[in-house]
Backbone bond lengths (Angstrom), bond angles and torsions (degrees), N, CA, C in turn:
res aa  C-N    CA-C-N  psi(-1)  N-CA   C-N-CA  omega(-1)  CA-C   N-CA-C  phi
1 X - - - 1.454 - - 1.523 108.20 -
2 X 1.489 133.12 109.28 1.029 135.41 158.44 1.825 131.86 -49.04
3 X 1.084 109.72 104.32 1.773 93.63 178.12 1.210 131.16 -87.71
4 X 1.409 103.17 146.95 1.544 119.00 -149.34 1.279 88.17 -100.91
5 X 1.815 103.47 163.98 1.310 112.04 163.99 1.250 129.59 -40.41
6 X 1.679 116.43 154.06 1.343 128.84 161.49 1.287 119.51 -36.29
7 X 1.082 127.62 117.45 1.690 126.01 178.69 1.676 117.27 89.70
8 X 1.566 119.61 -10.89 1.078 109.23 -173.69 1.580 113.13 -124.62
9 X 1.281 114.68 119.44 2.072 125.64 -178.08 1.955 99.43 -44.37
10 X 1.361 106.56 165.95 1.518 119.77 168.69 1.630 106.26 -39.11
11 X 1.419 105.11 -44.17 1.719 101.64 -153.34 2.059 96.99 -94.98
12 X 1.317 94.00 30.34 1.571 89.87 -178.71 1.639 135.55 87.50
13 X 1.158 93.71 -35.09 1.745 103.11 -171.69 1.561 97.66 -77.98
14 X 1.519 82.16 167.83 1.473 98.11 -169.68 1.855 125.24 -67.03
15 X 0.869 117.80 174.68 1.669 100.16 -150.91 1.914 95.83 -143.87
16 X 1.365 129.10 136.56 1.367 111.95 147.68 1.696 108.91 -116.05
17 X 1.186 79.73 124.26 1.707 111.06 -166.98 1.318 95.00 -84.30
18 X 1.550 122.00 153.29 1.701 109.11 174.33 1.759 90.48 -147.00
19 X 1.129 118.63 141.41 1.368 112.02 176.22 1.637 98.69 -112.54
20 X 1.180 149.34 129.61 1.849 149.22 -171.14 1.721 100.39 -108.07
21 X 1.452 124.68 105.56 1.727 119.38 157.04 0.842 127.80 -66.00
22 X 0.989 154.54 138.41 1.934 167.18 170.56 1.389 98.00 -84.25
23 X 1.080 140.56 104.04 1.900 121.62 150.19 1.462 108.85 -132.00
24 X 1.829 74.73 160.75 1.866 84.14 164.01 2.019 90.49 77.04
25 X 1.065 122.09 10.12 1.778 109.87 -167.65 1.664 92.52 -77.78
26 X 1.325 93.19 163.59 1.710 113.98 159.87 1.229 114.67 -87.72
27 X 1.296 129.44 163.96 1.605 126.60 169.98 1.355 98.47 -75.22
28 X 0.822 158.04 -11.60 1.397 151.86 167.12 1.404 109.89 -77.47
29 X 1.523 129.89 -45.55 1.769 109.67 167.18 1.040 100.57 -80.97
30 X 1.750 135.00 -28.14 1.834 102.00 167.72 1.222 117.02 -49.94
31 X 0.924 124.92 -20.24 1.873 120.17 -172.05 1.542 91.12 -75.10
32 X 1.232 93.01 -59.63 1.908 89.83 179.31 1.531 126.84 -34.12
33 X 0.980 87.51 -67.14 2.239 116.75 158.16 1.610 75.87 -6.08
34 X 1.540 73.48 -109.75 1.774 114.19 -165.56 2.101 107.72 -15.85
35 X 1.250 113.32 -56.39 1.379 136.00 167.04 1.869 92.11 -35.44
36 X 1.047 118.29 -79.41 1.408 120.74 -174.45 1.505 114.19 -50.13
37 X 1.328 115.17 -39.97 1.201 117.74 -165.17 1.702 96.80 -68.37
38 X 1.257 117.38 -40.04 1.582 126.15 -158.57 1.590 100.87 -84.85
39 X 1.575 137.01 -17.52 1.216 149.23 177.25 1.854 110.62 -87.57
40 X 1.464 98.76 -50.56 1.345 99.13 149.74 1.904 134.97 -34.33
41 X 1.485 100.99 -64.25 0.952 104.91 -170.73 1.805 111.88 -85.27
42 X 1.739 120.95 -3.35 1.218 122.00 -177.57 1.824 83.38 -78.71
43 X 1.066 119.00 -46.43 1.904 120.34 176.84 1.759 117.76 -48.50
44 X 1.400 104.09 -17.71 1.472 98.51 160.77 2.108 98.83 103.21
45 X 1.726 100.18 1.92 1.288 94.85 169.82 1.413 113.95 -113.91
46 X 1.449 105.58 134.44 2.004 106.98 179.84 1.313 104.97 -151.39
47 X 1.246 110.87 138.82 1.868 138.43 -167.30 1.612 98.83 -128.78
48 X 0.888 98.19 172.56 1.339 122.74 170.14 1.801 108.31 -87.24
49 X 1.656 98.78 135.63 1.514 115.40 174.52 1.544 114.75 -121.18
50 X 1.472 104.17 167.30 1.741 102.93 173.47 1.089 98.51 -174.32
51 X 1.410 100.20 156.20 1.621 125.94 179.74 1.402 125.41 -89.97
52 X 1.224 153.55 126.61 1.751 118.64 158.43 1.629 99.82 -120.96
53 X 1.409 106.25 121.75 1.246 110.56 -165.52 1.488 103.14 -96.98
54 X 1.168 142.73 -1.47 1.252 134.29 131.45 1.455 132.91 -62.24
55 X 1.655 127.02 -16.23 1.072 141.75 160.01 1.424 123.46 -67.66
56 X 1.753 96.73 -50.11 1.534 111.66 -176.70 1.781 111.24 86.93
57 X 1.418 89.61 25.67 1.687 94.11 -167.61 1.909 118.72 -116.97
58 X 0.879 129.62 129.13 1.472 138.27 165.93 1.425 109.74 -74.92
59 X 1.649 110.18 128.04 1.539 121.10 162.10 1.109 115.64 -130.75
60 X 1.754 109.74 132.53 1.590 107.14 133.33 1.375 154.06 -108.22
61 X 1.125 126.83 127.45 1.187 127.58 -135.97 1.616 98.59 -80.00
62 X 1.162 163.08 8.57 1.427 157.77 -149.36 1.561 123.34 -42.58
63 X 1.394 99.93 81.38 1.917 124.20 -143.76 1.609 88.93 -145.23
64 X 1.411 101.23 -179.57 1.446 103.97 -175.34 1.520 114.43 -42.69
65 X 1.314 133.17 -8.87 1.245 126.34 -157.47 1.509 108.97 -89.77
66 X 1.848 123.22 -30.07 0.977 127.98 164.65 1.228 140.80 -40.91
67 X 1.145 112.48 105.45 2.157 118.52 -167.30 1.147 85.38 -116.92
68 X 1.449 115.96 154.60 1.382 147.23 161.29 1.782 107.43 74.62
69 X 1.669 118.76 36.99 1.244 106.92 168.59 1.274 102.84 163.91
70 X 1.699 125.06 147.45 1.648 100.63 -166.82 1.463 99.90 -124.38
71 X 1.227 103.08 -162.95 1.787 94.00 -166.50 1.754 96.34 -143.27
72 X 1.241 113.52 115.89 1.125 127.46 160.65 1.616 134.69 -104.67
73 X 1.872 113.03 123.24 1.505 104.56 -174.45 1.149 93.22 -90.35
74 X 1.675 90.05 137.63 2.020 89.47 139.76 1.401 119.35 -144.51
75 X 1.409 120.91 177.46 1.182 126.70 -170.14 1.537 117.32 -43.63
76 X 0.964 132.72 160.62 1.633 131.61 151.42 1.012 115.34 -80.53
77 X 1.508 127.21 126.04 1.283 126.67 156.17 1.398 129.02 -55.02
78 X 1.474 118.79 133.29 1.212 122.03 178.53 1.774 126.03 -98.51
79 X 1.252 98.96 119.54 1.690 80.93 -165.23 1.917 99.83 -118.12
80 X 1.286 97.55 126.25 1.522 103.35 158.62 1.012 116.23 -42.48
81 X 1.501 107.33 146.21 1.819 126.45 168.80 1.341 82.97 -125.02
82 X 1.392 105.78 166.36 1.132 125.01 147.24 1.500 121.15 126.21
């Protein structure tokens, strides 16, 4: 599978790509992590992951690599206080 530009799916169109950081975790929610990641993918969805072991950080990349589920941004809602 060749990868396509930033922002854009296999078939060209435009794409919202989301990449998610992990930091600061314990080895105990990495286990968790990892747990999700492997429940995820028994559901038929899998992305691309990575490590940076000088960071100390978990990613997923949710970019062209994502099969079995798509990823949509949207705004945050803003809610008055006051």
């Amino acid at each position: 599978m060749k990868k396509n530009d930033f922002g854009r799916n296999d078939d060209g169109k435009k794409s919202d790509w989301v990449r998610i950081f992990f930091t600061g975790l314990t080895q105990r929610q990495l286990g968790h992590l990892h747990k999700a990641e492997r429940e995820l993918l028994k559901a038929g969805v899998s992305f691309d992951t990575g490590y940076d072991f000088d960071a100390e950080q978990r990613d997923w990349e949710l970019d062209w690599s994502l099969h079995g589920a798509q990823v949509a941004v949207k705004k945050p809602i803003q809610i008055a206080r006051g």
